[in-house]
One Martini backbone bead per residue (centre of mass of N, CA, C, O) as a GRO file, in nm:
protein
  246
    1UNK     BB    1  -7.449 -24.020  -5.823
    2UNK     BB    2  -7.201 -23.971  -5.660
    3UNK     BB    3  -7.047 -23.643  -5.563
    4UNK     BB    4  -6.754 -23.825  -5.526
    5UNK     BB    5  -6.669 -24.062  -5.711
    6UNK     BB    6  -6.426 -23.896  -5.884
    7UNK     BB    7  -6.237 -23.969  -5.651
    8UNK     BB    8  -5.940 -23.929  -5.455
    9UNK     BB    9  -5.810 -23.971  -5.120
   10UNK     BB   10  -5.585 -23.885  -4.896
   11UNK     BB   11  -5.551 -23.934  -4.532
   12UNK     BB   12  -5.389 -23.748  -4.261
   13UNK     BB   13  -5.507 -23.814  -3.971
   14UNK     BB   14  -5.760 -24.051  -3.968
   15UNK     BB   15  -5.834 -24.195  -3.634
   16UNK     BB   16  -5.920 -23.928  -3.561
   17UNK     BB   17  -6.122 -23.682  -3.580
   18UNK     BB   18  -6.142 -23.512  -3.851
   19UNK     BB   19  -6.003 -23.740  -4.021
   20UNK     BB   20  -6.254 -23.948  -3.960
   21UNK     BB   21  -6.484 -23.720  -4.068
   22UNK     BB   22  -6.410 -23.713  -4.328
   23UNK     BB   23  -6.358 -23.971  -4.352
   24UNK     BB   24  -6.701 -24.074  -4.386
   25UNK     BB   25  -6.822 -23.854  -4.551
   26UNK     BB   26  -6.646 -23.883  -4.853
   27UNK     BB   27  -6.734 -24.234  -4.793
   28UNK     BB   28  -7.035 -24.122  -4.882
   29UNK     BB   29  -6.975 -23.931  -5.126
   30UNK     BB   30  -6.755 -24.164  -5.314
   31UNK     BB   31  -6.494 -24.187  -5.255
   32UNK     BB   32  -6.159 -24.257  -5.238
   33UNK     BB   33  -6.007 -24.393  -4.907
   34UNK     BB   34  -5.678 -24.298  -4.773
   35UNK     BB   35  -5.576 -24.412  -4.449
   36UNK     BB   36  -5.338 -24.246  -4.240
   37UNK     BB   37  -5.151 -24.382  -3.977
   38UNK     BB   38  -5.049 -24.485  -3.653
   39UNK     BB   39  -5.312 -24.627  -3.609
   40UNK     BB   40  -5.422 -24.876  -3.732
   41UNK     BB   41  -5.696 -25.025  -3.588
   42UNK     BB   42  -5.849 -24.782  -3.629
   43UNK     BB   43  -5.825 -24.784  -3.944
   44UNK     BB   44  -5.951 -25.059  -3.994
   45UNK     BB   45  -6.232 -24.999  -3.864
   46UNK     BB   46  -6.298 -24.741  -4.081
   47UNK     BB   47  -6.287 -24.900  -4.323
   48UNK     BB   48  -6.497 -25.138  -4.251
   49UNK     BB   49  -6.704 -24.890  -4.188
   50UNK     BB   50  -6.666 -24.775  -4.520
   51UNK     BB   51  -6.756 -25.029  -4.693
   52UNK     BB   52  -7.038 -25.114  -4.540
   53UNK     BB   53  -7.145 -24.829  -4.678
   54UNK     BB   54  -7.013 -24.875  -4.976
   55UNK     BB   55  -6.724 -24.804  -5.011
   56UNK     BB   56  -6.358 -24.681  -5.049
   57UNK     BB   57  -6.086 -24.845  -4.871
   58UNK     BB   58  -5.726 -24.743  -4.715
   59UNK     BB   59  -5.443 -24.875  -4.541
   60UNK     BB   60  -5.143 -24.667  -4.370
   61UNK     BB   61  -4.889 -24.669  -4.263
   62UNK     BB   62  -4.825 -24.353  -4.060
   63UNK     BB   63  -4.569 -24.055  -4.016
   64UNK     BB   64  -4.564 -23.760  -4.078
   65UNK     BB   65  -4.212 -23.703  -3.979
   66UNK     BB   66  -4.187 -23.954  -4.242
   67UNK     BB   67  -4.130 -23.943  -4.520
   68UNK     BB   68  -4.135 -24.204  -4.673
   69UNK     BB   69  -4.442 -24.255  -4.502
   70UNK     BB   70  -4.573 -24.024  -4.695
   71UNK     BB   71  -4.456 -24.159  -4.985
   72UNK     BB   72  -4.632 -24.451  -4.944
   73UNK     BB   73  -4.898 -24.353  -4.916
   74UNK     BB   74  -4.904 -24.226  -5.226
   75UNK     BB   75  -4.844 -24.482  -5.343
   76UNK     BB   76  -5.040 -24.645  -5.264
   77UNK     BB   77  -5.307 -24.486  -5.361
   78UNK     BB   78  -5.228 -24.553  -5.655
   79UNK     BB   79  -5.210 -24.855  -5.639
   80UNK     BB   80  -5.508 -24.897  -5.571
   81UNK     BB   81  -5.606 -24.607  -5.715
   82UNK     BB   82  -5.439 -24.449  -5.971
   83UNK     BB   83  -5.482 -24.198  -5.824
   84UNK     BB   84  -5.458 -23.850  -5.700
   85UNK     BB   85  -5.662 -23.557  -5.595
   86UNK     BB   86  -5.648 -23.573  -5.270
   87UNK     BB   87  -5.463 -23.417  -4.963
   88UNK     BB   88  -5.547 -23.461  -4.634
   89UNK     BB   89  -5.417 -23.259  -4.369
   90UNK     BB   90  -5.453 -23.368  -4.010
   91UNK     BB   91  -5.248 -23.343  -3.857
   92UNK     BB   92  -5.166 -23.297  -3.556
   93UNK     BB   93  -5.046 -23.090  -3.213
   94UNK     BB   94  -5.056 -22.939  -2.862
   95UNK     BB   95  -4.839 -22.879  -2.637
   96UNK     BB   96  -4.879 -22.644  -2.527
   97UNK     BB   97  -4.804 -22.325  -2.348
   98UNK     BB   98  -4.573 -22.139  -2.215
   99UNK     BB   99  -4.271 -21.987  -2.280
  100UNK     BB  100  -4.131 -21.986  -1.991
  101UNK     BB  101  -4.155 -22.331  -1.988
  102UNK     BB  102  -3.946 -22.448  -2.223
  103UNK     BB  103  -4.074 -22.655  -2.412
  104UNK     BB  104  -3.847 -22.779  -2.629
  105UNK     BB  105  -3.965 -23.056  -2.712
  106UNK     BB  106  -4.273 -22.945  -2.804
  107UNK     BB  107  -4.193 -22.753  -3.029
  108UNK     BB  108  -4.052 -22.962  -3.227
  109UNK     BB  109  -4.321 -23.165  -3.250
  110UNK     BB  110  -4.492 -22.946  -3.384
  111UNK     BB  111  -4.312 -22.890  -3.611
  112UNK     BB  112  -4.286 -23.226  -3.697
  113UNK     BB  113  -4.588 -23.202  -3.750
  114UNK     BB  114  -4.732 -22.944  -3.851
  115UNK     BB  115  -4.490 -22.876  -4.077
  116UNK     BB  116  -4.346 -23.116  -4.180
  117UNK     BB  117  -4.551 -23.276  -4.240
  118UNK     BB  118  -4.676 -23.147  -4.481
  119UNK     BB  119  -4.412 -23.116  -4.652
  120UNK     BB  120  -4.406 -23.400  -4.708
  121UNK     BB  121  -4.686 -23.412  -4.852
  122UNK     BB  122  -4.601 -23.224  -5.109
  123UNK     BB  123  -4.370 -23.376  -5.186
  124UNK     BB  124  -4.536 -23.654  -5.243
  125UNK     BB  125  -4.789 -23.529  -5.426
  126UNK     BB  126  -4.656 -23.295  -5.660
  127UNK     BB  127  -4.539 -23.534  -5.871
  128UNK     BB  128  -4.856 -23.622  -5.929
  129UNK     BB  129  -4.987 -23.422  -5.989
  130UNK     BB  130  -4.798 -23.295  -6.232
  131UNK     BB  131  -4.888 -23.558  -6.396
  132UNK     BB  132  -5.212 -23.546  -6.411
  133UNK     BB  133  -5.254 -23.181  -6.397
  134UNK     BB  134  -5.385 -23.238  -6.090
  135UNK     BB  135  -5.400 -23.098  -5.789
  136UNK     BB  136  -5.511 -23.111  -5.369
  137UNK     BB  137  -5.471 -22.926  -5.123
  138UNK     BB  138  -5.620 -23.020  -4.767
  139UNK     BB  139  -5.535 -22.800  -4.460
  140UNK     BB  140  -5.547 -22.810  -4.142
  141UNK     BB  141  -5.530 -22.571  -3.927
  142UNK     BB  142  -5.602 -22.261  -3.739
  143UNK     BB  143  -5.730 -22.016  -3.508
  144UNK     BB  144  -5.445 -21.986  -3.364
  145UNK     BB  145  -5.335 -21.785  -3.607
  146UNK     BB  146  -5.570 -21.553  -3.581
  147UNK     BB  147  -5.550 -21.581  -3.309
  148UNK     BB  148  -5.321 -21.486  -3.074
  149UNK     BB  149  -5.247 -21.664  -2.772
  150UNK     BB  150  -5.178 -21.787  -2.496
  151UNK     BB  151  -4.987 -22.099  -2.501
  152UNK     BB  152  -4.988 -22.045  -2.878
  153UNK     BB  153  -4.766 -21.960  -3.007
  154UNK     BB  154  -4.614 -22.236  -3.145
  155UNK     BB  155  -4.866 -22.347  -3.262
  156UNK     BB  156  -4.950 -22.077  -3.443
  157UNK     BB  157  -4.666 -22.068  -3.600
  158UNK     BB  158  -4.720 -22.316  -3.735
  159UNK     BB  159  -4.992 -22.266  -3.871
  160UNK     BB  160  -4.903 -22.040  -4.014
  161UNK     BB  161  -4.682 -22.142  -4.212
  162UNK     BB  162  -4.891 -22.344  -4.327
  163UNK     BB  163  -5.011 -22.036  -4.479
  164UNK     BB  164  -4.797 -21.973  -4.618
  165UNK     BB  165  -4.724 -22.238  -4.810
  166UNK     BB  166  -4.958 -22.227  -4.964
  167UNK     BB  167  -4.999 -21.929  -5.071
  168UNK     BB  168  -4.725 -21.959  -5.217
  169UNK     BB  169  -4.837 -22.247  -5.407
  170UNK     BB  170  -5.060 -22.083  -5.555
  171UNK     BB  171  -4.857 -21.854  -5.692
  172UNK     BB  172  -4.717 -22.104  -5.826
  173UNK     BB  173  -5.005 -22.215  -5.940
  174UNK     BB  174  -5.160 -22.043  -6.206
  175UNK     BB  175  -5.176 -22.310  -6.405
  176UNK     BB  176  -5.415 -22.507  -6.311
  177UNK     BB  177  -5.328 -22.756  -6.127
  178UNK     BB  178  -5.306 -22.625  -5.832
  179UNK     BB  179  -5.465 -22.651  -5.517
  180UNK     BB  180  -5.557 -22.484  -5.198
  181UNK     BB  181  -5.641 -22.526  -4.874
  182UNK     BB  182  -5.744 -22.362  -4.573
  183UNK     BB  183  -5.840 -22.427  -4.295
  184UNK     BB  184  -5.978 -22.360  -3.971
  185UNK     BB  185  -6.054 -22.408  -3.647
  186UNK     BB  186  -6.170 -22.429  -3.360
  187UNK     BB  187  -6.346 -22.570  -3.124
  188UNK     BB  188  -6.308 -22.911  -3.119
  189UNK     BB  189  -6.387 -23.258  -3.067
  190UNK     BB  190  -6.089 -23.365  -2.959
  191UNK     BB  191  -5.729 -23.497  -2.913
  192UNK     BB  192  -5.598 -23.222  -2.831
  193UNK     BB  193  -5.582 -23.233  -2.546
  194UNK     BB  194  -5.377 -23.507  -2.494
  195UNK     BB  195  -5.106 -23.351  -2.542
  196UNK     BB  196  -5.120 -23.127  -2.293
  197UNK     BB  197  -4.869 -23.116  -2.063
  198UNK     BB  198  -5.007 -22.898  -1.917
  199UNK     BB  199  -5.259 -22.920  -1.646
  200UNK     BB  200  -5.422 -22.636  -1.670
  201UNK     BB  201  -5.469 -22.632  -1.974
  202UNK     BB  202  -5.586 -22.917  -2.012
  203UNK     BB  203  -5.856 -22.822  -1.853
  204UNK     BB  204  -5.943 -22.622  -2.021
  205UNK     BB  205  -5.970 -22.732  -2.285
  206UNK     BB  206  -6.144 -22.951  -2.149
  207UNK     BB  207  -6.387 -22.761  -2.117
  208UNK     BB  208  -6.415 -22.628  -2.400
  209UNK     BB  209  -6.532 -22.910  -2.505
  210UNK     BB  210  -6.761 -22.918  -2.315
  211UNK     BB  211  -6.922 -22.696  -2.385
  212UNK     BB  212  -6.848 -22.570  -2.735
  213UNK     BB  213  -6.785 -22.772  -2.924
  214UNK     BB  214  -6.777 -22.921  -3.188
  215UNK     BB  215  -6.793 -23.162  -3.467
  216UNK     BB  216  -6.621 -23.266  -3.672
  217UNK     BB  217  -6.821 -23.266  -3.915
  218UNK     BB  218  -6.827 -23.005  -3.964
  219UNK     BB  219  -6.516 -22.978  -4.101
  220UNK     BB  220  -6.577 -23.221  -4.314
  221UNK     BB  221  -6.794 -23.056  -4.476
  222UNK     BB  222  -6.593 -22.843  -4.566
  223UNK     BB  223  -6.415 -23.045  -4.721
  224UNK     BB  224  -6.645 -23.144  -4.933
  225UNK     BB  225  -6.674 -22.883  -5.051
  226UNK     BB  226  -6.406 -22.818  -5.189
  227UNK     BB  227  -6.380 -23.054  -5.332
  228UNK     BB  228  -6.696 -23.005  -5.510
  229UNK     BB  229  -6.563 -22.802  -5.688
  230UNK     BB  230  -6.486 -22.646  -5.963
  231UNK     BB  231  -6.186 -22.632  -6.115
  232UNK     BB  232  -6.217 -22.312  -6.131
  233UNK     BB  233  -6.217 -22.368  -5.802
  234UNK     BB  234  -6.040 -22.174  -5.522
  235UNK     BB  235  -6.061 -22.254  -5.177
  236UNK     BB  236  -5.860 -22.134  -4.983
  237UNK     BB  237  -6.054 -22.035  -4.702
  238UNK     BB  238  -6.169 -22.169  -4.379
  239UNK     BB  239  -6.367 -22.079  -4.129
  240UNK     BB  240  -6.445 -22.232  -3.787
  241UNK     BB  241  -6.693 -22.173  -3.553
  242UNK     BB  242  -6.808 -22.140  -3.263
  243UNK     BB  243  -7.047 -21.907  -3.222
  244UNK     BB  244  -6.904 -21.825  -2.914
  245UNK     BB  245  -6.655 -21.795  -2.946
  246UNK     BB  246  -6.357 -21.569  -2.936
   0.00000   0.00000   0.00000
């Protein structure tokens, strides 16, 4: 027996990065996998290379700033594969800055991905979590809220606030629900760098990201432990940095 096949799982920001080395680990240890993200072709390609290894997926366009439609992909998950047992939010962007470069579009941006992205997935995942009697939010955070660095003001801000409203909803949920994880991730190899706006930040990050980032299968790994817990363990944080970062 596959190790998470009584599994189902909705990933938000499945097309590339964590997201998607998320859904091939989950979707090689047996889970049933509903990939949703803005760019569909990229989803259709991973649900197929999904399927051809055995597994089980399903493609919803979503863009996480909509609530709808991540109500939408909510509503296709269940009516998919019956219910839904984990929420994996991966979506984020990351236009960084200094604060006195004033770029309040890009702050707003980071708010509507990466802060209310979050909060529409709670909205739309925990009345049916609260149907089941049991579900997990398991949602990628960032180690720029653990150490507050220049350029990651708005950034790490986002960060921590979805890191106080996990721990918020866990402590409103210890009648064994609800679960929630934060992971935290340091540099990782993904298309973070594509997001910031600043062209001299954007050259260190892609430095940072060329020298010493992780594989996303790294933190994919750490979503699949957290998982696989019995389910009266609830791995509330998990930080995950190359070994060299500062």
């Amino acid at each position: 027996m596959a190790v998470l096949d009584d599994k189902v799982v909705a990933i938000l920001g499945a097309s590339s990065g964590i997201g998607a080395a998320t859904a091939r680990r989950l979707g090689r240890a047996g889970a049933a996998i509903v990939l949703g993200a803005r760019r569909t072709d990229r989803l259709v390609a991973l649900a197929e290379e999904i399927r051809a290894a055995g597994g089980r997926a399903a493609t919803v366009a979503v863009d996480v700033t909509d609530p709808d439609a991540v109500r939408r992909s909510v509503q296709t998950t269940v009516a998919e594969f019956g219910r839904l047992d984990v929420l994996v939010n991966s979506a984020g962007i990351g236009p960084i800055s200094p604060m006195a470069a004033r770029r309040a579009a890009d702050w707003d941006a980071m708010i509507d991905v990466n802060l209310r992205g979050v909060l529409h997935g709670i909205d739309a995942a925990l009345p049916v979590f609260e149907h089941q009697g049991r579900g997990h939010f398991v949602t990628i955070v960032s180690t720029a809220g653990l150490k507050i660095t220049p350029t990651m003001a708005v950034y790490g801000g986002t960060k921590n606030a979805v890191r106080t409203i996990l721990e918020g909803l866990r402590q409103e949920s210890t009648d064994g629900t609800i679960k929630t994880t934060a992971i935290s991730p340091g540099y990782v190899r993904t298309e973070f760098g594509n997001s910031v706006t600043d062209p001299t930040i954007r050259a260190q990050v892609s430095q940072g990201m060329a020298d010493f980032a992780l594989d996303p299968d790294s933190v994919a790994r750490a979503v699949e432990y957290v998982i696989d817990q019995p389910w009266d363990v609830e791995i509330g944080e998990l930080t995950i940095r190359p070994t060299v970062q500062g």
